[in-house]
One Martini backbone bead per residue (centre of mass of N, CA, C, O) as a GRO file, in nm:
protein
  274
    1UNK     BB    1   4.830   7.437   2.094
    2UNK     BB    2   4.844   7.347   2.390
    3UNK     BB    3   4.517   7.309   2.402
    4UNK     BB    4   4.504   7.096   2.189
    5UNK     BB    5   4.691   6.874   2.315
    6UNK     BB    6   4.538   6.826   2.575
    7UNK     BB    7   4.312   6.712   2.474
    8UNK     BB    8   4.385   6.452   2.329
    9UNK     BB    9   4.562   6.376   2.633
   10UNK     BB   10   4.289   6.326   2.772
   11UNK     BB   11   4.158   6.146   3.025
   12UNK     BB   12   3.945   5.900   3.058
   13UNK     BB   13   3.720   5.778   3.299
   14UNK     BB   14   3.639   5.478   3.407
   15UNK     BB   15   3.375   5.319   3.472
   16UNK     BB   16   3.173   5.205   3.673
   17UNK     BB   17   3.142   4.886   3.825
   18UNK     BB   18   2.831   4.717   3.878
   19UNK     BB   19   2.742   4.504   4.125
   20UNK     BB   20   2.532   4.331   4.187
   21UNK     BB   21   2.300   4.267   4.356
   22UNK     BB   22   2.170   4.033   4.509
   23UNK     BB   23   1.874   4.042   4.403
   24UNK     BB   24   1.985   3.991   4.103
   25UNK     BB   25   1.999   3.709   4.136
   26UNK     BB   26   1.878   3.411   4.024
   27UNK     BB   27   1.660   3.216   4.042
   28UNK     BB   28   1.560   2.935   4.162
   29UNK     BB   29   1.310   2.728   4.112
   30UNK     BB   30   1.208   2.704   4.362
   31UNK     BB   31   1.116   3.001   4.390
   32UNK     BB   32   0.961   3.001   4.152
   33UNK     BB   33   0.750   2.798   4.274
   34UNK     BB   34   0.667   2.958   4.518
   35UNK     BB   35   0.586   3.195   4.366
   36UNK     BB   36   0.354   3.086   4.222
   37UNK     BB   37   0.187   2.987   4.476
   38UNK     BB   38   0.152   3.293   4.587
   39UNK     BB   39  -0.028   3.388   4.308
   40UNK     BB   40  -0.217   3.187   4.324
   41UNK     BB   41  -0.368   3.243   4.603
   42UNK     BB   42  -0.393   3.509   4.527
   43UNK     BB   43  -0.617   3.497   4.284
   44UNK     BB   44  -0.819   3.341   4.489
   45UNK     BB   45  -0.861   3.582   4.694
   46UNK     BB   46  -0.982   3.797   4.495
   47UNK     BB   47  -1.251   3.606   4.427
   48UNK     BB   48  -1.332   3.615   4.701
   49UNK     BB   49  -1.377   3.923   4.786
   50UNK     BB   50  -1.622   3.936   4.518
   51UNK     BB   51  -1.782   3.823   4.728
   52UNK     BB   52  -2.029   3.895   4.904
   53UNK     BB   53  -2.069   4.073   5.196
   54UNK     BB   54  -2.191   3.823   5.338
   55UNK     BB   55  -1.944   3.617   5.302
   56UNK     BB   56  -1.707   3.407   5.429
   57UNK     BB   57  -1.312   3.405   5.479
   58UNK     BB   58  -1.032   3.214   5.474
   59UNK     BB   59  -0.701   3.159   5.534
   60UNK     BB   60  -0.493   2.941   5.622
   61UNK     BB   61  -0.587   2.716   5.790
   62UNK     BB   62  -0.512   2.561   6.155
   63UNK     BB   63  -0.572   2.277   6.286
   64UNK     BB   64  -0.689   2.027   6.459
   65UNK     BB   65  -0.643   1.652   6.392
   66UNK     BB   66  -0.624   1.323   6.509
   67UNK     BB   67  -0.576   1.174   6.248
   68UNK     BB   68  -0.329   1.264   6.166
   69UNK     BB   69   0.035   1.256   6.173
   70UNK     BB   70   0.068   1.577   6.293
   71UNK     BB   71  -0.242   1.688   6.453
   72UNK     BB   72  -0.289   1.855   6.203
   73UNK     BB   73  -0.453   2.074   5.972
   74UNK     BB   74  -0.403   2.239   5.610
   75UNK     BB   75  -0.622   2.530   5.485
   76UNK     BB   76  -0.645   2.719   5.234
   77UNK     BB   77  -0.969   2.773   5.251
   78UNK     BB   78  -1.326   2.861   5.389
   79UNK     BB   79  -1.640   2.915   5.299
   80UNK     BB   80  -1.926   3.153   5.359
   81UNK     BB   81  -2.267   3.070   5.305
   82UNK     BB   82  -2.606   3.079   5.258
   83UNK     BB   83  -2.583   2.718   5.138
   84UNK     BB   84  -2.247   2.693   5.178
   85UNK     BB   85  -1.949   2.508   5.226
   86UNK     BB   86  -1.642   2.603   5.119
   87UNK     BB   87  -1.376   2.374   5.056
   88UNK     BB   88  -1.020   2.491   4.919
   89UNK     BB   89  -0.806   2.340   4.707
   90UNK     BB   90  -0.469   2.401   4.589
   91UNK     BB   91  -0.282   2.336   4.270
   92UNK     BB   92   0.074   2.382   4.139
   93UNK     BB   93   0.072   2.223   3.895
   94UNK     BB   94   0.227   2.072   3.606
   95UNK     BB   95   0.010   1.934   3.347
   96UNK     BB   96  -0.159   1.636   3.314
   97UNK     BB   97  -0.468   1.535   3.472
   98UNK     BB   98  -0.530   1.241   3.627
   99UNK     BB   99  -0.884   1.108   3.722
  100UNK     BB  100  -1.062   0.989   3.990
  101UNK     BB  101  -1.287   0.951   4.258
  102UNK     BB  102  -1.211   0.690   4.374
  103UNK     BB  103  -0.916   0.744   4.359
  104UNK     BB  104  -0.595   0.784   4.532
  105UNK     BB  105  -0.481   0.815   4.274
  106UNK     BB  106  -0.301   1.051   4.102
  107UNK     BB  107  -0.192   1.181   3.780
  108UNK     BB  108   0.132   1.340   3.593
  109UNK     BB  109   0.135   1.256   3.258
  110UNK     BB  110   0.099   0.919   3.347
  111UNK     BB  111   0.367   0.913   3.565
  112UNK     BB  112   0.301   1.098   3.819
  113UNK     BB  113   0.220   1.062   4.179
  114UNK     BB  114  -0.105   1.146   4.349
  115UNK     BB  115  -0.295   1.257   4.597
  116UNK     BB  116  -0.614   1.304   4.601
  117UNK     BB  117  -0.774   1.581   4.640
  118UNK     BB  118  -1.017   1.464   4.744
  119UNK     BB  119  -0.887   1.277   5.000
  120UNK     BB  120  -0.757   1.544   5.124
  121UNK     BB  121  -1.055   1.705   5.104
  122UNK     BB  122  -1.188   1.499   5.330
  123UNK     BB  123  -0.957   1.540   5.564
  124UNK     BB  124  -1.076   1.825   5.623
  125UNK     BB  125  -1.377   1.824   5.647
  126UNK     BB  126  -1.314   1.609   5.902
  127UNK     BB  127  -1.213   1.861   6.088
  128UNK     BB  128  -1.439   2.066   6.069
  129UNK     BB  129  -1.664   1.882   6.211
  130UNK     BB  130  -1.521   1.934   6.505
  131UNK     BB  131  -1.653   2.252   6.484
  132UNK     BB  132  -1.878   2.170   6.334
  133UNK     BB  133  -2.201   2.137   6.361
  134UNK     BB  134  -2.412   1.862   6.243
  135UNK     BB  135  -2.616   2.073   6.096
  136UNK     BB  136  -2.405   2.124   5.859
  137UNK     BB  137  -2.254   1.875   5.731
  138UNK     BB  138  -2.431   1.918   5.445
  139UNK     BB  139  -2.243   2.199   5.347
  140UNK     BB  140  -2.028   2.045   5.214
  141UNK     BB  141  -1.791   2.145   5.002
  142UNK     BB  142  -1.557   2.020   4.748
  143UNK     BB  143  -1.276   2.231   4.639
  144UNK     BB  144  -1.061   2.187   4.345
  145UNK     BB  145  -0.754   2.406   4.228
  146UNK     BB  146  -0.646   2.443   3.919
  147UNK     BB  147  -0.419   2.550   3.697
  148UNK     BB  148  -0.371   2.653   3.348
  149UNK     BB  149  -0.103   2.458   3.326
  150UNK     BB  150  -0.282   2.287   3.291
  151UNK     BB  151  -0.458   1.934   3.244
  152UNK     BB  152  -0.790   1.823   3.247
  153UNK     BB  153  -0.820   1.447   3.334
  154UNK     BB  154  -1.150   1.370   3.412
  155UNK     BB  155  -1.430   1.373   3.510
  156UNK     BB  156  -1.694   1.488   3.467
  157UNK     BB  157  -1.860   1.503   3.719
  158UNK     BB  158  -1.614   1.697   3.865
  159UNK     BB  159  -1.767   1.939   3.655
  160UNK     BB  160  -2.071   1.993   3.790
  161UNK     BB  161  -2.244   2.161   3.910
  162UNK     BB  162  -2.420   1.915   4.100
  163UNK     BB  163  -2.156   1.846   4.251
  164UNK     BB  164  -1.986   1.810   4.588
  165UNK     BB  165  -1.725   1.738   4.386
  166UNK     BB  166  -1.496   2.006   4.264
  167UNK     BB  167  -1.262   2.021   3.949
  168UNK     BB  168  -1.081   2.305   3.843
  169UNK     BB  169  -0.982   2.639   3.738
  170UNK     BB  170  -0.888   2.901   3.916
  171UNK     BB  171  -1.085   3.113   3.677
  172UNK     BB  172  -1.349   2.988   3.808
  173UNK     BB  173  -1.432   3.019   4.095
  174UNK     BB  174  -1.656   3.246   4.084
  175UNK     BB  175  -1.832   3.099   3.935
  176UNK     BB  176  -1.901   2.809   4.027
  177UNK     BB  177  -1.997   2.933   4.297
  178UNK     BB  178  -2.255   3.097   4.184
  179UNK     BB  179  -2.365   2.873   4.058
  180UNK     BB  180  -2.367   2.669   4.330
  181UNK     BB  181  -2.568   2.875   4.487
  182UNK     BB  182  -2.784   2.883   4.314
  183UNK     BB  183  -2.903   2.585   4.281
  184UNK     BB  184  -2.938   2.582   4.568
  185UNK     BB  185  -3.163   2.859   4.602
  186UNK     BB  186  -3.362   2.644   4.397
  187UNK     BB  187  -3.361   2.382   4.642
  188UNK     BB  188  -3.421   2.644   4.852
  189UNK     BB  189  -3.626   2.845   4.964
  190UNK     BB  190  -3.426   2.895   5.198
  191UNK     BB  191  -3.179   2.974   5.365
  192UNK     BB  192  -2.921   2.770   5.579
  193UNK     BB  193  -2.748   3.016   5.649
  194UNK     BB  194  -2.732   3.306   5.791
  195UNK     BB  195  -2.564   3.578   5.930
  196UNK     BB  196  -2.548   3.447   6.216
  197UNK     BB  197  -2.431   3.151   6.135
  198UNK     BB  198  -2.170   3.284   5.953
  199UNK     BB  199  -2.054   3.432   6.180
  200UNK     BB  200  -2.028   3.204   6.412
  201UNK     BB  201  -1.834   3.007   6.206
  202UNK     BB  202  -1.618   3.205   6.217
  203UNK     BB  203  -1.555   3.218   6.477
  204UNK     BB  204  -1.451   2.946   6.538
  205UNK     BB  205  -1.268   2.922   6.308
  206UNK     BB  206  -1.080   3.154   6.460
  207UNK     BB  207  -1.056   3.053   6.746
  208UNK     BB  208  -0.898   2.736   6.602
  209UNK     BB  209  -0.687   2.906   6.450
  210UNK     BB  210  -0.335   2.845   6.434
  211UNK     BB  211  -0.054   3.073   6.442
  212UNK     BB  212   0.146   2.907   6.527
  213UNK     BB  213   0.438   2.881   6.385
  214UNK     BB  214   0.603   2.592   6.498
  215UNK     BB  215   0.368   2.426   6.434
  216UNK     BB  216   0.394   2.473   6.130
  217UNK     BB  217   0.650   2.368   6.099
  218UNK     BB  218   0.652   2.098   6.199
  219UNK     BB  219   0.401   2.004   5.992
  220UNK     BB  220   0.596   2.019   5.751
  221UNK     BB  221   0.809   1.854   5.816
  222UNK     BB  222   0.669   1.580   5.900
  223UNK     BB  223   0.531   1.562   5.602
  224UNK     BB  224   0.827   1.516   5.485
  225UNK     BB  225   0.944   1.280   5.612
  226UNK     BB  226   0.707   1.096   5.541
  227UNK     BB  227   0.758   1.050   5.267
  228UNK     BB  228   1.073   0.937   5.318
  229UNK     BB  229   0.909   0.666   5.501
  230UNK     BB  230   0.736   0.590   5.243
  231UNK     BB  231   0.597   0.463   5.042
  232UNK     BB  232   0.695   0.604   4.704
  233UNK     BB  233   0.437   0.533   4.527
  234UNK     BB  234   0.238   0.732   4.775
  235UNK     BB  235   0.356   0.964   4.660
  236UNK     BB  236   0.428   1.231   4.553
  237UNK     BB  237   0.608   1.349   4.353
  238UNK     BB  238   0.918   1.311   4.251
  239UNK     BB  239   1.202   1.483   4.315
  240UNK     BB  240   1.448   1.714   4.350
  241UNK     BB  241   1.626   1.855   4.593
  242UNK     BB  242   1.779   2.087   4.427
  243UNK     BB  243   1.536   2.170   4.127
  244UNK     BB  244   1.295   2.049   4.145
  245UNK     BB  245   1.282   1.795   3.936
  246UNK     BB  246   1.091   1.592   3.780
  247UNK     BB  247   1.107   1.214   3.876
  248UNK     BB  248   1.043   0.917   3.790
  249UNK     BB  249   0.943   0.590   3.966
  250UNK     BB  250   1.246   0.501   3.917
  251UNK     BB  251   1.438   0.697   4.017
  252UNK     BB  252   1.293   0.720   4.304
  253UNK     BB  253   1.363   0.431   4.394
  254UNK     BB  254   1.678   0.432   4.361
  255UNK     BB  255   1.704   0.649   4.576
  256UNK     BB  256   1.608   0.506   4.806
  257UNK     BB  257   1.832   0.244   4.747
  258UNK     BB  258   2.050   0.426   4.796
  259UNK     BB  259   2.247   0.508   5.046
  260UNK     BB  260   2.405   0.786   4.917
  261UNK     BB  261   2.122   0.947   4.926
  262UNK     BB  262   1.986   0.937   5.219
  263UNK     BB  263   1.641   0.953   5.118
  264UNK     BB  264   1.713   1.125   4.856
  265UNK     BB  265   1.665   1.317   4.555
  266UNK     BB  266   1.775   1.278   4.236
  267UNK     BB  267   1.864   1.361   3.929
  268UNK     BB  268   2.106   1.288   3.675
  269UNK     BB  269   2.247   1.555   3.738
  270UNK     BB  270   2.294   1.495   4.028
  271UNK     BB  271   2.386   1.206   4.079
  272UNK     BB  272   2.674   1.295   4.018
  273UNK     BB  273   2.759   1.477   4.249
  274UNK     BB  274   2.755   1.278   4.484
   0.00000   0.00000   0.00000
């Protein structure tokens, strides 16, 4: 009897409760967008390694630049092929994207500001002109992929294979190459750059690629003040500075013209808050 007794009376050891770790709290929108950038690179990447063993490629090139506002430029890929230099610019936008081959500004949406990803590969390849003999300057191609996030409303010209300034979706980026390279190798009897030219363009790009973090971390700053004390309509679109949410250019102006926000952008939700 006592031992059935003692059973019912059995105290049960309460579980123990685990506090998450630090790793388990929701990540903000900002790493969730760097985590994204740093995949879609990924990605990128793939299909670069996939491609002949006889072609290079460099990633994340960090140049001196004289013509720069920060004195250096800060190039995304680099291919070196037997027919073709393809300069390539990664863009990480989500949305609608309109865009012209002349303009200065493409949109994001029909209304949020962005520099023209051509405009600005167009100032890479004019860095890279510095390191590369002029007998090559003919063979840049410039390429910009946009993620699948994207919906691609632009030139038609800007996706023919014909064209050396070409704007893709991500997933393409290894057909495009293949087809670009094929189009050059039937227009030209033979290879325009051997692999001993192939080699030698890579050591000059090995050897003039800046490491130093300190100068990339300025370079990354400087291109930030820049945006925040140029015309606002000229800057690519305007975030929140808390949870990184795009806001209109009318948003964007009254952020800038008020002083109690500093120079920085907040979206409706966080302008409360200042």
């Amino acid at each position: 009897m006592k031992f059935i007794t003692s059973l019912f009376n059995k105290t049960t050891k309460p579980k123990e409760v685990i506090e998450p770790k630090e790793t388990q709290i929701l990540k903000t929108k900002e790493d969730v967008a760097v985590r994204k950038g740093v995949l879609g690179e990924y990605k990128i990447d793939i299909q670069l390694s996939q491609l002949p063993k006889n072609y290079r490629y460099i990633n994340d090139i960090f140049i001196k630049n004289p013509k720069s506002i920060t004195g250096y430029s800060q190039i995304d890929h680099v291919l070196l092929t037997p027919y073709a230099i393809f300069v390539i610019e990664t863009k990480n936008y989500q949305g609608t994207i309109y865009g012209h081959k002349g303009q200065k500004n493409w949109l994001i949406n029909g209304k949020f500001k962005m520099l023209s990803p051509l405009v600005q590969n167009f100032g890479h390849i004019e860095s890279l002109k510095r390191i590369i003999h002029k007998e090559y300057h003919e063979l840049f191609i410039s390429l910009v992929s946009f993620t699948k996030r994207c919906t691609l409303k632009i030139d038609t010209d800007l996706r023919h294979i014909s064209s050396n300034e070409l704007v893709i979706y991500d997933i393409e980026l290894f057909d495009y190459i293949n087809r670009k390279v094929a189009v050059l190798r039937i227009q030209n009897t033979e290879p325009l750059l051997n692999n001993g030219d192939i080699d030698s363009l890579y050591q000059s790009l090995l050897k003039e690629n800046i490491k130093d973090a300190n100068a990339r971390q300025n370079h990354n700053k400087a291109l930030s003040q820049n945006k925040n004390t140029t015309n606002p309509s000229e800057n690519e679109p305007g975030k929140c500075c808390v949870c990184n949410k795009l806001v209109s250019e009318k948003v964007k102006k009254f952020c800038f013209s008020n002083p109690k926000f500093k120079g920085k952008i907040y979206c409706y939700e966080h302008q409360k808050k200042i």
